[in-house]
N, C-alpha and C positions, 0 to 999 in steps of 0.2 A: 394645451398638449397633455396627453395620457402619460404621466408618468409611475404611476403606481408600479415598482420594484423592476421599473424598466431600465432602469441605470445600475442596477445592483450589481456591486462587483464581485467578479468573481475568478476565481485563480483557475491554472488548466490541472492541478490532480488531487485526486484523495484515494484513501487506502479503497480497498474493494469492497471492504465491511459499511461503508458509507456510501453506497451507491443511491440509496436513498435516502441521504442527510439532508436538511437546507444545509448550504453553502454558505459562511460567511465569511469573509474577508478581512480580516483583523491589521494584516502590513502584504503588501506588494513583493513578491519576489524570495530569496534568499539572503542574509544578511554574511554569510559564511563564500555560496558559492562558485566556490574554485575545486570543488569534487573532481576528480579527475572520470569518472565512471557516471556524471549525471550532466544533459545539457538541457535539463527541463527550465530554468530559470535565467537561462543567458539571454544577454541583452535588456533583462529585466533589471533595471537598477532597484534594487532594495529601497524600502520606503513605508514606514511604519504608518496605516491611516490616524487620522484622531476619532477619537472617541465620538464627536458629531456626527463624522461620516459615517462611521461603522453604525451610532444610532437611527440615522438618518434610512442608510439599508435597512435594517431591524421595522422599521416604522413603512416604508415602502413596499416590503411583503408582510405587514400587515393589512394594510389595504388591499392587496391584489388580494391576500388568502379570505378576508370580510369579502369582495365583490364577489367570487368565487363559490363559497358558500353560501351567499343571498340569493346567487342565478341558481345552484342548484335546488334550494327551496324552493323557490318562483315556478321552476319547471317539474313542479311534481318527482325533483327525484330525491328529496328528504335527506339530502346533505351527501348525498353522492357523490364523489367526486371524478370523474370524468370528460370526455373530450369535448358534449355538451355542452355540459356545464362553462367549461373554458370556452366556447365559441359562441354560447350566449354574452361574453362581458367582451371578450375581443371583436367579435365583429370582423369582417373580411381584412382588418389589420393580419401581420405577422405574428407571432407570440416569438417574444423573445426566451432565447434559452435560460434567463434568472428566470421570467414566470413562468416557465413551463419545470423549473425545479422544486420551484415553491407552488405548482400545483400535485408533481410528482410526490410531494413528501405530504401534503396534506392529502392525497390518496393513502396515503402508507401509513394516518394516523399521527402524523406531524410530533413525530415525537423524537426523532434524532436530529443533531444538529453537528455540523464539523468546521471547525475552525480553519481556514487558511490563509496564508502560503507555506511557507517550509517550516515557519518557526514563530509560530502567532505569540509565544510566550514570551517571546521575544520583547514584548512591551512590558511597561508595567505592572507589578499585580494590580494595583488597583485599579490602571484603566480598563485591564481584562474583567477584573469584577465588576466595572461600572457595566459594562457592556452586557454581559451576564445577567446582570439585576435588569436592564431594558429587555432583554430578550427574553426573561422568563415573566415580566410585567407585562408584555404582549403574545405570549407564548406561552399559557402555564401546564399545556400538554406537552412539554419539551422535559421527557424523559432524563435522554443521555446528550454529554457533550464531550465533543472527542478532538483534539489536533495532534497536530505535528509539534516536535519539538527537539533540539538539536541538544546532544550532550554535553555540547560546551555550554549552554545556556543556561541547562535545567541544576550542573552542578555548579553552578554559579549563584543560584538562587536557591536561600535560605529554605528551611522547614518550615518556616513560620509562612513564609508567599504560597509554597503548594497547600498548606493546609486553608488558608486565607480563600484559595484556589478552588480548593474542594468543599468546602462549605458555600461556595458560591455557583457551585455544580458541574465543576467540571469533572468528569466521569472517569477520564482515558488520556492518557497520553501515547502517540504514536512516535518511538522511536527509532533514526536509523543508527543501529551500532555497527551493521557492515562486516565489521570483524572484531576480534579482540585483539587481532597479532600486531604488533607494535611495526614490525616491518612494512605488511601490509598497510597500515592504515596512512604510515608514512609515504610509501610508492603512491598512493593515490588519492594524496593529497585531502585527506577526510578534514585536518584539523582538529582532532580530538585526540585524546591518548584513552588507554586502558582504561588509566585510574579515572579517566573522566566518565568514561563510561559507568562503572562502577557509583561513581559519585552522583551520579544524577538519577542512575535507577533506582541509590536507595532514597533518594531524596522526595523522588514521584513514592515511592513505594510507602516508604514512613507516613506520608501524608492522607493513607489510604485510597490514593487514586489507581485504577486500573493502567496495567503499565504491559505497554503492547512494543518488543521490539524487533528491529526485523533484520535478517539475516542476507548475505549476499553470498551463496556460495559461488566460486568459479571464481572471486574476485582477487586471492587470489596468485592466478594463475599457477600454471602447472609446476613453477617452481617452488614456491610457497602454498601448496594447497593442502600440503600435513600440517603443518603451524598455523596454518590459517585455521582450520577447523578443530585442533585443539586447543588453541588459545583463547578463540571465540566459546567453543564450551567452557574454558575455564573461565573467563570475564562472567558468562551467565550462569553459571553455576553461584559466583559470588553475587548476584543481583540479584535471581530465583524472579524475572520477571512473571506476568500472567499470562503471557501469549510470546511465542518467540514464531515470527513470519518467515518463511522462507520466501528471497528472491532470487531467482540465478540470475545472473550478470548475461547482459546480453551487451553487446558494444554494437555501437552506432556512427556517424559519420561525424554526430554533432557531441560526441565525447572525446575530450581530450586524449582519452585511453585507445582513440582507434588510431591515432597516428604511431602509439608503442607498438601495437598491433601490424599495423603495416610496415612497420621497420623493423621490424623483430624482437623488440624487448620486450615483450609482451605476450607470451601466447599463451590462450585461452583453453581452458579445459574444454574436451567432448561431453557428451550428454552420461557418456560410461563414469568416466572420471569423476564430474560432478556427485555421481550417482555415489560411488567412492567416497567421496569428500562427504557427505549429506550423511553417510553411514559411520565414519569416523564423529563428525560432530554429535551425533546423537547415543552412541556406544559412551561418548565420554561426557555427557552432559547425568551426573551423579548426585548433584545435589538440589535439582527443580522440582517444583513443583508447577509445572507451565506446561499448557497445551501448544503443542505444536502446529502449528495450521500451512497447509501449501494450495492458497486461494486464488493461485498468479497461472495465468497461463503458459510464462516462463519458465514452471517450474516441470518437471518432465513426468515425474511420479504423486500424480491429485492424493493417492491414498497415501503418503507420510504423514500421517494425521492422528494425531489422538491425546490423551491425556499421560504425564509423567508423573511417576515413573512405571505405572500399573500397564499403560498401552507399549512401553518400551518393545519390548517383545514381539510384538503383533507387528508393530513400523519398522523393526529391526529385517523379520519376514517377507513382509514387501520388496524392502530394498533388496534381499537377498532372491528372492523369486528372480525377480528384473534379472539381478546377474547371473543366476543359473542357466537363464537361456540361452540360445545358441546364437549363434551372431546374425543368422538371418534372421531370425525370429524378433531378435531388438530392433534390426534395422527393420521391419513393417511397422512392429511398434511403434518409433519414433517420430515413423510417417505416417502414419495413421494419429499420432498424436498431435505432431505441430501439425498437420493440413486441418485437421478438426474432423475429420472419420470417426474417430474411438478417441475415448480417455482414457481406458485403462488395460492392460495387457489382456485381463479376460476378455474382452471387449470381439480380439481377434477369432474367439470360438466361434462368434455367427459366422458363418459363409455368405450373409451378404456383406456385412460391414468387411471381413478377409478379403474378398473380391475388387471392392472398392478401395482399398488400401491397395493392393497388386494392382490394382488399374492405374493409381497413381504413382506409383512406382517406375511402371513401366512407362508412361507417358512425360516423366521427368528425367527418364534415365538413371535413375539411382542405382548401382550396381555394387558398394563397399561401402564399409563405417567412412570413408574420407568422402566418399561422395554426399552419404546423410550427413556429415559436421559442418561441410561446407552448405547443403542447403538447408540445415535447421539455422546458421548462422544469419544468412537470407530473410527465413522467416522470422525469426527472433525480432530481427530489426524491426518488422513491422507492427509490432507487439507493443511498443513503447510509442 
């Protein structure tokens, strides 16, 4: 039986920035997951692999990436990599979705890689650096390497394991800190405090690894959404990560947080609001030097984007343009954005993209901001 990196396991998310990673799989699931605002890991019971398996994958897409590269020589296309290529070794077989990642990335130069599930760090440093030392022994075009990592975790472990860490090439760490407000982070169940927050950013940061964290405006909600985004700037002001992510909170069926939602303790900020809250957080973020990035299709305005404190200004602009407009003007916008018509407000100057936004409008019925809240909520969901 063909098994070359046909068993390779592999978890269902990674950030957007690794859409071209190999995927490794370091532990199964969540070790934390009771988030009240996340149901990507339920039913997964947590479960850390060992070190053979994880080598074991590492060694499995060595082989498919060797066969791969040998049919594309074979067929005169000089290390191309391509769909070819991939159907001269598979054969009228399937390609599974591990080999069609691990052909994906050696298109792309095979040089990033991303660790998952929620909390890869979660293991030992050393088993992480064993793993690390196999995959750059069979990988030595393997740039960056990036995961996820929970802040109960990271401020749990020493300066001495992330540097251990990063001498062993890990590049990034992907944080969710969600909020800084002590309230919030209690209502929905995060499991971390402020101070853990703080503790772990500096602990990634000290050790010279890139420190990526990511934000949930909307989370929250309309009653807590001034402290949530001040409090959240003040946590990251003290941590001065290298990337702060925006994600706006979408709720779903399979989140704890949609039953607060349908019973009323819970209600969720509009796309304005957010809009709001994303201005408040970044007016009060004083002491970064962190790029802000909004890479999520959840998030409503693509252009909050730029480098602190020098683009402050410019992203400040944006969010302020959005609310200068008039209220019909937001509501084509927001439909025109979540349908996928336009991305950005300029967007609506073509008369055919304008068109097609009003075509859609009127074949949805959308007639008030209550109507677009209710159907970007719709769409949100589908998003996740």
């Amino acid at each position: 039986m063909d098994t070359a990196a046909e068993c390779m396991e592999q978890g269902p998310i990674r950030p957007p920035s690794e859409a071209y990673s190999l995927f490794l799989r370091l532990a199964r699931g969540c070790p934390w997951n009771k988030c009240a605002f996340c149901g990507t890991y339920r039913g997964i019971r947590y479960s850390p692999r060992t070190t053979e398996e994880i080598k074991a994958d590492i060694d499995g897409a060595f082989e498919w990436a060797s066969r791969i590269r040998a049919a594309s020589q074979e067929n005169g296309r000089a290390g191309a990599i391509d769909e070819r290529a991939i159907a001269a070794v598979a054969g009228n077989a399937p390609v599974s979705s591990s080999r069609w990642n691990v052909a994906s990335w050696l298109s792309r130069g095979a040089e990033h890689v991303f660790l998952q599930d929620a909390d890869a760090l979660a293991l030992p440093a050393k088993a992480v650096r064993e793993v690390l030392a196999h995959l750059k022994d069979r990988f030595p075009t393997v740039a960056r390497v990036t995961t996820y990592c929970r802040s109960r975790t990271a401020a749990r472990k020493n300066a001495d394991d992330f540097r251990m860490l990063a001498d062993s090439g890990l590049s990034r760490v992907h944080v969710g800190l969600e909020s800084g407000c002590a309230e919030v982070l209690e209502a929905v169940r995060k499991g971390v405090s402020a101070e853990d927050h703080v503790k772990a950013g500096l602990n990634i940061k000290e050790a010279g690894i890139s420190l990526s964290e990511y934000v949930m405006p909307g989370l929250g909600g309309t009653r807590l959404s001034s402290p949530h985004a001040t409090e959240t700037a003040r946590v990251l002001n003290l941590i001065n990560p290298d990337f702060i992510r925006l994600r706006t909170l979408a709720v779903t069926p399979d989140h704890d947080l949609h039953a607060a939602v349908a019973g009323g303790g819970f209600n969720p900020p509009g796309d304005d609001a957010i809009v709001r809250e994303i201005r408040l957080l970044i007016e009060n973020l004083t002491e970064v030097e962190s790029t802000v990035v909004s890479d999520h299709i959840l998030n409503l305005l693509e252009e909050v984007e730029g480098r602190l404190p020098g683009d402050k200004g410019r992203i400040l602009a944006v969010i302020d343009a959005y609310l200068s407009m008039d209220e019909d003007s937001r509501i084509r916008f927001r439909l025109g954005r979540r349908t996928g018509i336009i991305r950005v407000p300029a967007d609506l100057s073509d008369p055919r993209s304008a068109a097609r936004v009003d075509s859609a409008r009127r074949m949805l019925g959308v007639q008030s901001s209550q109507d677009m809240d209710l159907l970007c909520r719709e769409i949100m969901r589908s998003y996740i």
